[in-house]
SESE-447996 format. One record per atom (N, C-alpha, C): z, x, y; residue in one letter. Coordinates in steps of 0.1 Angstrom, whole numbers, padded with zeros to 4 digits, always signed. Each point is the difference from the previous one (the first is absolute). Layout:
% SESE-447996
ZXYa...
% end
This chain:
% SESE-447996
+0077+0236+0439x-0006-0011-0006x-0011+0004-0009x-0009+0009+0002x-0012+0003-0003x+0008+0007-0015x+0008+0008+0002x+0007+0006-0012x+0003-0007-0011x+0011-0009+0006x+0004-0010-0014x-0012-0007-0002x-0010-0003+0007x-0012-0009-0005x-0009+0013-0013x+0000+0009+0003x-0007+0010-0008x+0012+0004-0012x+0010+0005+0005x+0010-0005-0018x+0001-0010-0007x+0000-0011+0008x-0004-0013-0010x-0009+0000-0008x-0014+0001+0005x-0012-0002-0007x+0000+0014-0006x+0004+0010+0000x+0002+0014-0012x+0008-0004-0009x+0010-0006+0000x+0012-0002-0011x-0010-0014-0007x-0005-0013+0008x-0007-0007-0010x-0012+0004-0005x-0005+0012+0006x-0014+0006-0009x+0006+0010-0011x+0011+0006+0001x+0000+0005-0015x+0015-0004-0009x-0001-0015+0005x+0008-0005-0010x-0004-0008-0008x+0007+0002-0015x-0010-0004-0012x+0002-0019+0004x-0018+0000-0009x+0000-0017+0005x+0003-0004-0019x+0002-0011+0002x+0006-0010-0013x-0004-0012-0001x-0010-0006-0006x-0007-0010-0004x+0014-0007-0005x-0001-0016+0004x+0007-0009-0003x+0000-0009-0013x-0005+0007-0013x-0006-0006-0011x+0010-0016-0001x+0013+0005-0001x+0004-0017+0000x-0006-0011+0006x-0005+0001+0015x-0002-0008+0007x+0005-0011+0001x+0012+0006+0006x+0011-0007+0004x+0010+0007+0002x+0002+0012-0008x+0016+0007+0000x-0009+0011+0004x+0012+0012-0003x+0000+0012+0006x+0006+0011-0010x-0006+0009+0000x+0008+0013-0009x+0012-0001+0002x+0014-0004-0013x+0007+0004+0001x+0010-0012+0012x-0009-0008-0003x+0006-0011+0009x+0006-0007-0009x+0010-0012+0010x+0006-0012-0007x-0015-0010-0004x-0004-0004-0004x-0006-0015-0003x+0003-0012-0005x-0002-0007-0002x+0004-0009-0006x+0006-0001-0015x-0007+0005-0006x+0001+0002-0014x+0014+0012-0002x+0001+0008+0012x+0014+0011-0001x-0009+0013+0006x+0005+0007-0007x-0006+0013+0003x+0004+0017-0008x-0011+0006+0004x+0003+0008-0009x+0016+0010-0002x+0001+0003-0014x+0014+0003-0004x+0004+0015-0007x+0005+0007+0003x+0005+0015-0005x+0006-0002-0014x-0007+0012-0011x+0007-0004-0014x+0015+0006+0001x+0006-0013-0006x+0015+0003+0004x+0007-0003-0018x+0012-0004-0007x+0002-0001-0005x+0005-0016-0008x+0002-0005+0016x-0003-0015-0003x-0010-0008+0002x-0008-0001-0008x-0012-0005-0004x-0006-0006-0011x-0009-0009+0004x-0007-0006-0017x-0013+0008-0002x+0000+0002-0012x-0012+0006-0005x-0008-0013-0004x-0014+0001+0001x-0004-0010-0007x-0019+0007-0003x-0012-0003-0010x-0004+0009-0001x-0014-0012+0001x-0010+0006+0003x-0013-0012+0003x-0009+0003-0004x-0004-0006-0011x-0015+0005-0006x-0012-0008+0008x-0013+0009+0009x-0008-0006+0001x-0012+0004-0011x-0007-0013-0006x-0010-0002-0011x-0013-0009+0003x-0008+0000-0008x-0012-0008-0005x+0001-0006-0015x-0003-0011+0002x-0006-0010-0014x-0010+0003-0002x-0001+0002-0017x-0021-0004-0004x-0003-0012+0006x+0006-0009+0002x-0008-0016+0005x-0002+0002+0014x+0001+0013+0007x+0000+0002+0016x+0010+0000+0007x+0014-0005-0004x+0013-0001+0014x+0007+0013+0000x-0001-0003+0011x+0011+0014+0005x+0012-0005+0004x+0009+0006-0002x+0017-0005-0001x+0007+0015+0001x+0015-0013+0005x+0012+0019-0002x+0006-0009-0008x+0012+0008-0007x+0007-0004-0006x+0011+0008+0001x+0009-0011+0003x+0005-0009+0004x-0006-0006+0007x-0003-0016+0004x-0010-0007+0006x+0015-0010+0012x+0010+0006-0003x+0010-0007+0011x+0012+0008+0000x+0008+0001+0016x+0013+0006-0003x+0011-0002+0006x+0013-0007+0001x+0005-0004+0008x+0013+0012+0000x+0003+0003+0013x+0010+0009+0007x+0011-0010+0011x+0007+0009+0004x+0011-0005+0009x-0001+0010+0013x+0001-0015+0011x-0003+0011+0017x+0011+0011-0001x-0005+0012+0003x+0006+0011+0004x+0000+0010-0016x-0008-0004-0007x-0001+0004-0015x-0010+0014+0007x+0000+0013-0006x-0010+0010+0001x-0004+0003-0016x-0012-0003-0002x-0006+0003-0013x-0007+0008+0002x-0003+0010-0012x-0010+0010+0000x-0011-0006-0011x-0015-0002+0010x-0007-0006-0016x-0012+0014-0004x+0006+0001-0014x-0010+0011-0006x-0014-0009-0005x-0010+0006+0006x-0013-0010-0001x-0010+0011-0008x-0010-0004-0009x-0006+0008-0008x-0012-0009-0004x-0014+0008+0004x-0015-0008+0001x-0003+0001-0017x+0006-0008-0008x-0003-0001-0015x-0015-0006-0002x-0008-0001+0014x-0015-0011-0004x-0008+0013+0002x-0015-0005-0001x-0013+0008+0006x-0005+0004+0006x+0008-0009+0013x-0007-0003+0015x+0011+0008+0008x-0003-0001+0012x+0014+0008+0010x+0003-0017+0002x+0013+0003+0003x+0008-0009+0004x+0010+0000+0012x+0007-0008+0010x+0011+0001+0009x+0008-0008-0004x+0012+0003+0004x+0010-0010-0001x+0008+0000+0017x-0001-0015+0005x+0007+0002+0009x+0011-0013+0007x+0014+0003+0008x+0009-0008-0007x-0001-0008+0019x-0007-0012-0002x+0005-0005+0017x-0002-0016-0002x+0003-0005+0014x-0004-0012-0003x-0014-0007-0001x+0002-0014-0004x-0013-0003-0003x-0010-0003+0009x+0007-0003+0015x-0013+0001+0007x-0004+0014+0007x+0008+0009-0004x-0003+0013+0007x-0010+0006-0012x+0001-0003-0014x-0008+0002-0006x-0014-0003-0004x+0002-0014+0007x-0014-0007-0001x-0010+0003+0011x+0011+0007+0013x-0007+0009+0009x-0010+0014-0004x+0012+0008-0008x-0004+0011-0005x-0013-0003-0011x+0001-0008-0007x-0012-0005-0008x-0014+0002+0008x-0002-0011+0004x-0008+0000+0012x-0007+0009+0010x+0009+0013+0002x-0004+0012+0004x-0008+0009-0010x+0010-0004-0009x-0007+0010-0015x-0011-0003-0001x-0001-0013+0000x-0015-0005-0004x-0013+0000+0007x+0000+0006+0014x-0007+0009+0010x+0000+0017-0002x+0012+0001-0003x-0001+0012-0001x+0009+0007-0015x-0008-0001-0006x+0006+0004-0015x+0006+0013-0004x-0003+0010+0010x-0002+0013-0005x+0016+0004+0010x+0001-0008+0009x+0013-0006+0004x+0013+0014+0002x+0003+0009+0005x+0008+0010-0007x+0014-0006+0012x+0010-0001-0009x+0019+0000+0009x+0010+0007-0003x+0008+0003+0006x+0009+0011-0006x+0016-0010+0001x-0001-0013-0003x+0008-0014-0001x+0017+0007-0009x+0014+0001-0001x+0010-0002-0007x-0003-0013-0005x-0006-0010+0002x+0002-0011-0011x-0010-0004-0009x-0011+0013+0003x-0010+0000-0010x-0003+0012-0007x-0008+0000-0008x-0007+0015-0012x-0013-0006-0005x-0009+0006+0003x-0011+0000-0008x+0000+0013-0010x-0001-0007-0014x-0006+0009-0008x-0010+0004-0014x-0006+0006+0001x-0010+0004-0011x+0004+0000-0014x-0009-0005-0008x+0003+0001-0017x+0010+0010-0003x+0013-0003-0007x+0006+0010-0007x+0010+0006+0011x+0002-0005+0012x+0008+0003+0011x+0013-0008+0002x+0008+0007+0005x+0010-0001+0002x+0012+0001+0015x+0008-0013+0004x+0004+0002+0012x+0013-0005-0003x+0003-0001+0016x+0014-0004+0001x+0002-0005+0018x+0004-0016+0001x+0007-0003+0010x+0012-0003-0001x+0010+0003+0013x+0012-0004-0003x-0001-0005+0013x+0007-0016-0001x+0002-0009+0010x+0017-0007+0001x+0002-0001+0008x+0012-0007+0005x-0007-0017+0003x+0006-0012-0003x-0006-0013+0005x+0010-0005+0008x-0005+0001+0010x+0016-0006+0008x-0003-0014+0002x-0007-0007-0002x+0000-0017+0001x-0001-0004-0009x+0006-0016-0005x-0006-0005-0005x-0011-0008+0001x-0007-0002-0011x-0013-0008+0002x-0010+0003-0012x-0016-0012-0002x-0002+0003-0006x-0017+0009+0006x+0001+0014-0010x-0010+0007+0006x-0007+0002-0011x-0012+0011-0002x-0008+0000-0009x-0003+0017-0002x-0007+0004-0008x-0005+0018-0007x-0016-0009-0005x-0005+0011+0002x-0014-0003-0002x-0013+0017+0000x-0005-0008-0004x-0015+0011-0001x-0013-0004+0012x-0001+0009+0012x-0008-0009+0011x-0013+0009-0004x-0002+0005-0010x-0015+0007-0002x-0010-0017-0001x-0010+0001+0009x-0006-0010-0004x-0002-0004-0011x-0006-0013-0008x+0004-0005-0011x+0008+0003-0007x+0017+0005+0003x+0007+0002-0008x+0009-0012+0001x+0008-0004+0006x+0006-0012+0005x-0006-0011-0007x-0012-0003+0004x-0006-0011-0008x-0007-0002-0015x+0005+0013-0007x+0004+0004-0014x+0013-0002-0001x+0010-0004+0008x+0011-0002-0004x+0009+0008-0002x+0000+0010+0009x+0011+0014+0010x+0006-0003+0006x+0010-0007-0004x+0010-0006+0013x+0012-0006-0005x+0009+0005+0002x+0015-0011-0005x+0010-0003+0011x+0005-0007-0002x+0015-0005+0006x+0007+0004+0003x+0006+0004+0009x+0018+0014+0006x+0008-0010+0006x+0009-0010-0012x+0009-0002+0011x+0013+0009+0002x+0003-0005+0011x+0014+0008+0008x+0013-0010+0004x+0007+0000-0007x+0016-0010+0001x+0006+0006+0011x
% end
């Protein structure tokens, strides 16, 4: 008894721990929105500029995107603004969660498949599978980014 009680707690002391940034899903999990997807050869490309306006708004562009359940897209995302930016693809109340967090804690760090933070002039790539339909949302949860208007529409047929 004493043994497997002492291998347990050795295997959970040096097993790597993993912050839940989605808050709500899991590395590599199903969620709602789908989950993450291996580049394969059937697939949509589709490419995301995140930016700044001189009048102050921050936007991606494309600002909407509609796909089909069981669609795997690969989105090439590239920080064309000033500021660092994220892009991340879930629903809207799991986002208004993640907002929320951010906004306590800004400096915030996740290692999320449905998100990328990145710096001026940078460049990523997620590839998602959406296995439901429904309507979800992509957004920017850096504080005041969202409410500059970082955020669009994902629906899923």
């Amino acid at each position: 008894m004493k043994l497997a009680l002492a291998t347990t707690l050795l295997a959970l002391t040096l097993s790597p721990a993993f912050a839940d940034g989605t808050h709500g899903g899991g590395h590599g999990e199903m969620m709602e929105i789908g989950m993450p997807a291996q580049k394969s050869g059937k697939m949509t490309n589709v490419t995301v500029s995140l930016l700044e306006t001189d009048d102050g708004k921050m936007l991606f562009e494309p600002q909407e995107f509609t796909f089909k359940a069981g669609e795997t897209v690969q989105f090439t995302i590239t920080n064309d603004g000033e500021a660092e930016h994220e892009f991340v693809l879930d629903t809207m109340a799991n986002n208004a969660k993640h907002k929320e967090m951010m906004e306590k804690s800004p400096e915030m760090e996740h290692d999320d498949p449905n998100a990328i933070r990145l710096q001026p002039g940078e460049k990523g790539t997620i590839i998602w599978t959406f296995a439901n339909a429904g309507s979800f949302e992509f957004a920017c949860l850096i504080p005041g980014h969202y409410e500059a208007g970082m955020h669009g529409a994902l629906t899923v047929n």
